[in-house]
MDTraj code that builds the backbone (N, CA, C; nanometers):
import mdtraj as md
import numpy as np

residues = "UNK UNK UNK UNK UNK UNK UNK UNK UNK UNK UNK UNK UNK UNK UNK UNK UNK UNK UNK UNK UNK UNK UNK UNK UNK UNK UNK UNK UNK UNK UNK UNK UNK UNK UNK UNK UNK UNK UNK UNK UNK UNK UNK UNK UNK UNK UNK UNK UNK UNK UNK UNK UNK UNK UNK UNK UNK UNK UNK UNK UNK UNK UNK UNK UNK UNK UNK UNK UNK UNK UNK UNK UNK UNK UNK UNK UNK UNK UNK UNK UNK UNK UNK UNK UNK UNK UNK UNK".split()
xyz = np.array([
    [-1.4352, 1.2659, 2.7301],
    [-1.3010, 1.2102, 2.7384],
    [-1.2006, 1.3251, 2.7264],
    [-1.1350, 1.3706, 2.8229],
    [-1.0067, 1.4277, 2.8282],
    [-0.8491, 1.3819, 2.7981],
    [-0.8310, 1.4268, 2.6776],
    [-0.7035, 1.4407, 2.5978],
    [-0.5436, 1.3646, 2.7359],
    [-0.5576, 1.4999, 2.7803],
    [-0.4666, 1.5062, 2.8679],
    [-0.4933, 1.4191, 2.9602],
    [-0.5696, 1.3712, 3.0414],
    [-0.5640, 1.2622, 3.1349],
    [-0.5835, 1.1383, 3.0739],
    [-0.5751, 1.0968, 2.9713],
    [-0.5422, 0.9802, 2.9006],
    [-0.3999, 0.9834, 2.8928],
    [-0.3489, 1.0995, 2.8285],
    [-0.1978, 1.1339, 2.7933],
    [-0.0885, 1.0672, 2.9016],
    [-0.1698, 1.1864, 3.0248],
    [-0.1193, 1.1481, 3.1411],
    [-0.1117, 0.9712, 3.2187],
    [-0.2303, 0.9290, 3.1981],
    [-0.2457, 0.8123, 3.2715],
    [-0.1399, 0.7643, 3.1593],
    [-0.1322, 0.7177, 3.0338],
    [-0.0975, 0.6324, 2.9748],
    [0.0846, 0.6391, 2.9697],
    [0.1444, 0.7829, 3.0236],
    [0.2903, 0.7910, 3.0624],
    [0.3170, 0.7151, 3.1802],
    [0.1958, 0.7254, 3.2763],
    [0.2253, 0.6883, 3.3969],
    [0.2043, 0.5218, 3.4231],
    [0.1398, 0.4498, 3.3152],
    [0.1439, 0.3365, 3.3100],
    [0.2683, 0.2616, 3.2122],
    [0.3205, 0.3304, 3.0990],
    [0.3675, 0.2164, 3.0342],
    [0.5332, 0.3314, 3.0387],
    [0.5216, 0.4465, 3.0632],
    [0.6510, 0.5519, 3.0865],
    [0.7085, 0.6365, 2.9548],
    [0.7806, 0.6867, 2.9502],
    [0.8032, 0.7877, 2.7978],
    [0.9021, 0.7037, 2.7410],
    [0.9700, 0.6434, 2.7623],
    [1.0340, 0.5439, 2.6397],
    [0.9704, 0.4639, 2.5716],
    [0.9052, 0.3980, 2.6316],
    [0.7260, 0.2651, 2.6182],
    [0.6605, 0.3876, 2.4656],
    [0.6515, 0.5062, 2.5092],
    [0.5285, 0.5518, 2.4299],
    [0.6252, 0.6154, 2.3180],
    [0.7296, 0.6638, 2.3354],
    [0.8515, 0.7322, 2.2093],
    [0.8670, 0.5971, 2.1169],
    [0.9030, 0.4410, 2.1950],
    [0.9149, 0.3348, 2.0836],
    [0.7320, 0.3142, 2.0212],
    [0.6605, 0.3379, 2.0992],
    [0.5174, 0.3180, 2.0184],
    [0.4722, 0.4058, 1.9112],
    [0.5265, 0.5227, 1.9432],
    [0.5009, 0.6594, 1.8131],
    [0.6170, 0.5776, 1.6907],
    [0.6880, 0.5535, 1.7384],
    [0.8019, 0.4769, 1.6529],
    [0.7285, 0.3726, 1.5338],
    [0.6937, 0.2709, 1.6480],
    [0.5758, 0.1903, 1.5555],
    [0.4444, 0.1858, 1.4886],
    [0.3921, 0.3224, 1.5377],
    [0.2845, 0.3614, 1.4674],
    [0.3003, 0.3969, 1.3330],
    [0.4050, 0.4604, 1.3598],
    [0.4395, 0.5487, 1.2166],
    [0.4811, 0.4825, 1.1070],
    [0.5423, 0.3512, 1.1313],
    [0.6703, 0.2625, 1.0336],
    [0.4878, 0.1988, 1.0335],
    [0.4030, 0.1818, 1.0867],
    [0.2783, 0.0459, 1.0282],
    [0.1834, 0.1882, 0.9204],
    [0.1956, 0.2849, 0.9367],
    [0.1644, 0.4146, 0.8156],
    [0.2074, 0.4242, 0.7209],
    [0.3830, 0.3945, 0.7146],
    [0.4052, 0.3867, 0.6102],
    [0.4136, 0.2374, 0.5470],
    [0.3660, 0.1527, 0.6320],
    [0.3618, 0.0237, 0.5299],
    [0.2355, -0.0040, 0.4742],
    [0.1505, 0.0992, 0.5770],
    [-0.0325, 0.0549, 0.4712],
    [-0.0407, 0.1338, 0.3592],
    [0.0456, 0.2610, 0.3684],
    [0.0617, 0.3804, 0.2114],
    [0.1174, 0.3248, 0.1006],
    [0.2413, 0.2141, 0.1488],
    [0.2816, 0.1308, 0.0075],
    [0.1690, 0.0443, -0.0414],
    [0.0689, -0.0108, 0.0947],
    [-0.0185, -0.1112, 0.0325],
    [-0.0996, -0.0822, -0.0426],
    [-0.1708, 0.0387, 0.0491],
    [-0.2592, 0.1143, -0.0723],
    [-0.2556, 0.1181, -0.2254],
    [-0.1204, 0.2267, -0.1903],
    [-0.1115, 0.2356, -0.3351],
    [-0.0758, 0.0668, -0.4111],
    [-0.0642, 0.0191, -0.3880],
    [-0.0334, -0.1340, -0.4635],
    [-0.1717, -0.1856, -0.4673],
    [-0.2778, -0.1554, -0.4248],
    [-0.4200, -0.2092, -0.4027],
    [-0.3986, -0.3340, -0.2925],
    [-0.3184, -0.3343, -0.2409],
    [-0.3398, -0.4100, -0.0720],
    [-0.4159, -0.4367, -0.0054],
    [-0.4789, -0.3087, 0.0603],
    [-0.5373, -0.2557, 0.1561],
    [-0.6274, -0.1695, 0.0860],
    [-0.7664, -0.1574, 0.1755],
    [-0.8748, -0.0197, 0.1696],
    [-0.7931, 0.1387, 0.2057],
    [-0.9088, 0.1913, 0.1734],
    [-0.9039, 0.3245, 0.2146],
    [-0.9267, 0.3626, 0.3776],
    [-0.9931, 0.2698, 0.4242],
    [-1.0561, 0.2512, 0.6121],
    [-0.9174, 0.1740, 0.6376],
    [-0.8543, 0.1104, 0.6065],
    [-0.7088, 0.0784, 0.6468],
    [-0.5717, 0.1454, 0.7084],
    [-0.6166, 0.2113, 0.6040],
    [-0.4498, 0.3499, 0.5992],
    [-0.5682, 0.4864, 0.6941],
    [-0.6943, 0.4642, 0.7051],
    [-0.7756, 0.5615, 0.8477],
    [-0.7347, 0.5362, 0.9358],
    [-0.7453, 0.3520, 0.9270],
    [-0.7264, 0.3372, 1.1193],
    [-0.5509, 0.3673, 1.1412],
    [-0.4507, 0.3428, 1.0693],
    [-0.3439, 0.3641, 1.0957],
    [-0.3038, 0.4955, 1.0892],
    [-0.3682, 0.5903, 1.0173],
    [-0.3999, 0.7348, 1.0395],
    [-0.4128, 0.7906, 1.1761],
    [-0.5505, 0.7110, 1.2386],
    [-0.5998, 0.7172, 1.3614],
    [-0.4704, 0.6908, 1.5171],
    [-0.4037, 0.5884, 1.4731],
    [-0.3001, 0.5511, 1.5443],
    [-0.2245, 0.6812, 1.5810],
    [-0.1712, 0.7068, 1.4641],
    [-0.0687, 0.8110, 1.4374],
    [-0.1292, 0.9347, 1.4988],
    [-0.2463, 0.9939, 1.4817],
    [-0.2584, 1.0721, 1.5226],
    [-0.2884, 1.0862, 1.7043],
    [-0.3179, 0.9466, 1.7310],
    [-0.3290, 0.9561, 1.8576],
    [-0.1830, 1.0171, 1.9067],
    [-0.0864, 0.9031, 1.8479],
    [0.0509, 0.9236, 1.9291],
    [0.1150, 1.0650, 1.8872],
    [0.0881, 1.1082, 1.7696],
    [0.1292, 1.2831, 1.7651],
    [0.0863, 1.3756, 1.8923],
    [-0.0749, 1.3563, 1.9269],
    [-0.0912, 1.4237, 2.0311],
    [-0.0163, 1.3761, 2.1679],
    [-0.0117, 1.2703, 2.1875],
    [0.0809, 1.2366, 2.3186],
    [0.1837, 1.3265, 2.3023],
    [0.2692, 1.2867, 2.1636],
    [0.4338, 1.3335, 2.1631],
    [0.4145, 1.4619, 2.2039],
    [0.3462, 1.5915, 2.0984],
    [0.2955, 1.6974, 2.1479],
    [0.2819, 1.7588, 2.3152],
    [0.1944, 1.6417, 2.3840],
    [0.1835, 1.7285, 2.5161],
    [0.2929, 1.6807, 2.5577],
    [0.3594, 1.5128, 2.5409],
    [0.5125, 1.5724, 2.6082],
    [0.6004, 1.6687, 2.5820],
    [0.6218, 1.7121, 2.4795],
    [0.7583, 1.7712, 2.4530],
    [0.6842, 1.8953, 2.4340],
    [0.5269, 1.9928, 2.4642],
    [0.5080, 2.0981, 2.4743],
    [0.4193, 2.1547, 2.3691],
    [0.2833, 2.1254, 2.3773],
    [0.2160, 2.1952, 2.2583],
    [0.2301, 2.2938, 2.2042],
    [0.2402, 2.3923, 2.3120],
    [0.2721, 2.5612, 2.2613],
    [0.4195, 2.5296, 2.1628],
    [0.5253, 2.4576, 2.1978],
    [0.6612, 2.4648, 2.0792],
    [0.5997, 2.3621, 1.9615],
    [0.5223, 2.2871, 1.9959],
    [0.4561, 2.2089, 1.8656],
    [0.4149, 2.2656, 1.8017],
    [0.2985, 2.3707, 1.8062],
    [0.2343, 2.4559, 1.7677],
    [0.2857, 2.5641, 1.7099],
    [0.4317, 2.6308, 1.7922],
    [0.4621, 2.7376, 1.7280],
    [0.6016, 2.6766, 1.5567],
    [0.6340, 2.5659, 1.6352],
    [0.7200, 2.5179, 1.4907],
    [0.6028, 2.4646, 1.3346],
    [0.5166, 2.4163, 1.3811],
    [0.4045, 2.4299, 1.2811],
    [0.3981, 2.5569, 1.2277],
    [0.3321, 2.6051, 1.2634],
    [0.3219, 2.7674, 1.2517],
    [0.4504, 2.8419, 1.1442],
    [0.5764, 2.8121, 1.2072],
    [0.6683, 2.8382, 1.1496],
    [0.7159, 2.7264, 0.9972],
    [0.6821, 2.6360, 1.0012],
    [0.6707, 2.5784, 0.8780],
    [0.5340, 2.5520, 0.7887],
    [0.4235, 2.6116, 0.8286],
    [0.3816, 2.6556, 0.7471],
    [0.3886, 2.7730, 0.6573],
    [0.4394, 2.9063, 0.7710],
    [0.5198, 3.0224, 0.7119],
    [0.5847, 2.9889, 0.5741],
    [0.6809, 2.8858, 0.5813],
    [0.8012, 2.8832, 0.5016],
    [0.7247, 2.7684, 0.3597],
    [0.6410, 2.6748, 0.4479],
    [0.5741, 2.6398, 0.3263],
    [0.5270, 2.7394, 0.2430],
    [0.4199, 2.8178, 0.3052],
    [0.3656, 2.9689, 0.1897],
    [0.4595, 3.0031, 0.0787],
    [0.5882, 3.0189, 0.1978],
    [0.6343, 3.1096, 0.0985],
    [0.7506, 3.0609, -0.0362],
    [0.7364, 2.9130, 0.0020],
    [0.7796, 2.8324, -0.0972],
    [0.6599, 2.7783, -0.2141],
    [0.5551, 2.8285, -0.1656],
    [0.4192, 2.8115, -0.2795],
    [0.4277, 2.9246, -0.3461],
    [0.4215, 3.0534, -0.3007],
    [0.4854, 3.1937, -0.3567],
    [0.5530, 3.2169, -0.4348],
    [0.6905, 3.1323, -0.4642],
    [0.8208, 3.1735, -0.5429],
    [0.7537, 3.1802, -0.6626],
    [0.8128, 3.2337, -0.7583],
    [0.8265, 3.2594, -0.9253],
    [0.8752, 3.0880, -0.9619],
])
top = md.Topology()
chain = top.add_chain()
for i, resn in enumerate(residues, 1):
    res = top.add_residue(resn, chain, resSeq=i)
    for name in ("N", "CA", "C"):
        top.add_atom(name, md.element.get_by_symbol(name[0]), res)
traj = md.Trajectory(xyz[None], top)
């Protein structure tokens, strides 16, 4: 299974607004299984599969808007994380 021609087919079927409001809703059903969790709600395989969601739609967002700048702003906030683990 190739990443990118899923990516691709799935812009070309539902379009980049369709998939920007779905990263939208992935994310808001993540943070409602993390409150459940912690409240004993929900399992631990619960807040996975909505994990799973999320991470699908990160990689979409990613190849739209450019892995290499995804990658390099990561990069750059992990930098700054370090060096906020660093301080005195």
């Amino acid at each position: 299974m190739q990443l990118e021609k899923i990516y691709r087919d799935t812009i070309a079927k539902w379009g980049e607004d369709a998939q920007y409001d779905q990263a939208v809703e992935e994310c808001a059903e993540l943070i409602a299984a993390l409150k459940h969790y912690r409240r004993g709600k929900i399992d631990k395989q619960a807040v996975i599969a909505e994990l799973a969601d999320v991470t699908l739609m990160l990689g979409q967002l990613s190849w739209m808007f450019g892995q290499k700048e995804v990658d390099d702003a990561v990069q750059n906030k992990l930098a700054k994380l370090d060096r906020l683990m660093n301080e005195s």
